[in-house]
N, C-alpha and C positions, 0 to 999 in steps of 0.2 A: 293425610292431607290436613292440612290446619288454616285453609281459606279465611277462615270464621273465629282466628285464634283471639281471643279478648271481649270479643262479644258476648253480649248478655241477653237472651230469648228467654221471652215466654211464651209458655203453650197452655191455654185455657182447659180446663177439667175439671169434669162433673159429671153428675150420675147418664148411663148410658151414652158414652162416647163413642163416634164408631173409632172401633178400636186401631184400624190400619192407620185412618186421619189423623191418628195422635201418635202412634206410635213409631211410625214411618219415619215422617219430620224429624222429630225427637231423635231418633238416633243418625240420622241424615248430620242433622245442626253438629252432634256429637262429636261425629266421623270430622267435621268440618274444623274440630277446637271450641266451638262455639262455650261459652257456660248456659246452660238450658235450666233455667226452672220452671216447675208446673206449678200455676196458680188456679185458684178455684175460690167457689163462697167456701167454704168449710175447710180443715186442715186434718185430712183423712184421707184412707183410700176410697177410688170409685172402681166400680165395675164398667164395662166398656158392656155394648151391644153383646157381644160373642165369647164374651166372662173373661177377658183380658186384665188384670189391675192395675190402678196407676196410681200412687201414690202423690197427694200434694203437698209441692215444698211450703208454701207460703198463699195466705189469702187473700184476695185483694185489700184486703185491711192492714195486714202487715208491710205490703209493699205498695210503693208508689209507681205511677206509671213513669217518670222520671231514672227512676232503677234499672231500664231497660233500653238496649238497641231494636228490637225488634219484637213483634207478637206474632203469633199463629194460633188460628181461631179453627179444631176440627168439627167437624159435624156429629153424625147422628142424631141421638134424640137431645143431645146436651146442649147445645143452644138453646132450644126453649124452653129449657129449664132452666140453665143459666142466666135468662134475660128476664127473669122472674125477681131478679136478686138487681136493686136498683143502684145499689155500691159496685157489683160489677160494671152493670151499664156506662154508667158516670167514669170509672175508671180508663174501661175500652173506649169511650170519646174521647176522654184527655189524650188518651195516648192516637189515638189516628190522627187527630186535628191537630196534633206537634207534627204531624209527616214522615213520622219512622214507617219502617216500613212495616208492614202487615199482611199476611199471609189468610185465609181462606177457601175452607173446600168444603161442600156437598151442603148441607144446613147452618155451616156457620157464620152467613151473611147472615141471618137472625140476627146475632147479638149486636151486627151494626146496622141492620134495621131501628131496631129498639135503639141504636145511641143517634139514630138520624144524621148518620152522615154519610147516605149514599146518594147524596142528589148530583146529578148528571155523570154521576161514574161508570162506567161501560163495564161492565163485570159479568162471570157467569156462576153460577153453582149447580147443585141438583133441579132439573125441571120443575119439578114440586113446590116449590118455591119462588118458583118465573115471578107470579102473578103479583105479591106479597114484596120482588124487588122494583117493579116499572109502578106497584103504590107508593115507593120511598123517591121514587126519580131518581131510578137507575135506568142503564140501558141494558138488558139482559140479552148477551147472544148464547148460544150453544157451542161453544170450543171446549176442546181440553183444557187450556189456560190462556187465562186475561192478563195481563198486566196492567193499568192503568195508573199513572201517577204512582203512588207508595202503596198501592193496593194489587195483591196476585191472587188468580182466585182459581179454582180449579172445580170441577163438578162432582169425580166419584174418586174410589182410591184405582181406581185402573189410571187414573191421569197424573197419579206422584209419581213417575218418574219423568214427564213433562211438567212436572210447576215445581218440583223441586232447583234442578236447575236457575228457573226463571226467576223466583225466590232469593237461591243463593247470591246471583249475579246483583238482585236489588239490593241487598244489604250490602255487599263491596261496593256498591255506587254510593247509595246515601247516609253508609255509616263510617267514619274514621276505622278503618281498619289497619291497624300496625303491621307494616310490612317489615319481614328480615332483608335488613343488607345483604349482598351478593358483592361477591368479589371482583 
């Protein structure tokens, strides 16, 4: 399949990733044609939750959010330690508040907590973090997956194969996707 043929994803990483969140997508976008680079504060490899590795292409220093059709922000403990790092912060604002699309699962509404651009967005993630999204002025319900405007958000990895989908279809909507002529 090459849905996603031309396109340019990033996927956020950093120490303690859950590992399926990042890894899933990633090869998902792959399968798709996508071009996938993983950005991160640092230009290294991380460990995931469950000792999984990821190496990062590019840091948010190196690249612009501009450089990108789409982002995907996974969970675990990597969010809040990502949102520690104010260069990322500032980065992942630019790029939501352009309206590409964005992707979200289990603690990675964190890093858009911290860039303050969840106010009246309807989204879900990990329970755990309910309380910390209706402080930002979200609307947090409990589903598998949200969609809201450029935003897809998902709760745990049992739900990638529901927001993956819902994901891919946002990017064919809000991003130029070159399509092959048919005869």
């Amino acid at each position: 399949m090459t849905r996603l043929k031309g396109v340019r994803i990033a996927i956020v990483a950093g120490p303690e990733f859950e590992d399926l969140e990042l890894l899933y997508p990633y090869y998902r976008f792959l399968e798709e044609g996508a071009d996938v680079k993983v950005i991160g504060p640092e230009k290294r490899s991380y460990a995931g939750k469950h000792g999984l590795q990821i190496s990062v292409d590019a840091t948010f220093d190196e690249v612009r959010p501009q450089d990108f059709d789409a982002l995907f922000i996974p969970g675990g403990w990597m969010p809040d330690r990502v949102r520690r790092d104010r260069k990322a912060v500032e980065w992942i604002r630019e790029f939501f508040l352009s309206g590409r699309p964005v992707g979200a699962i289990c603690h990675g509404p964190q890093l858009l907590i911290s860039a303050r651009v969840l106010s009246g967005y309807r989204l879900t993630a990990v329970s755990a973090i309910k309380d910390d999204l209706e402080y930002a002025g979200a609307i947090y319900v409990d589903e598998p997956v949200v969609r809201d405007r450029n935003l897809v958000t998902s709760r745990v990895p049992p739900d990638l194969p529901k927001m993956m989908p819902v994901m891919i279809s946002l990017i064919e909507e809000l991003v130029k996707v070159p399509r092959a002529r048919t005869a």
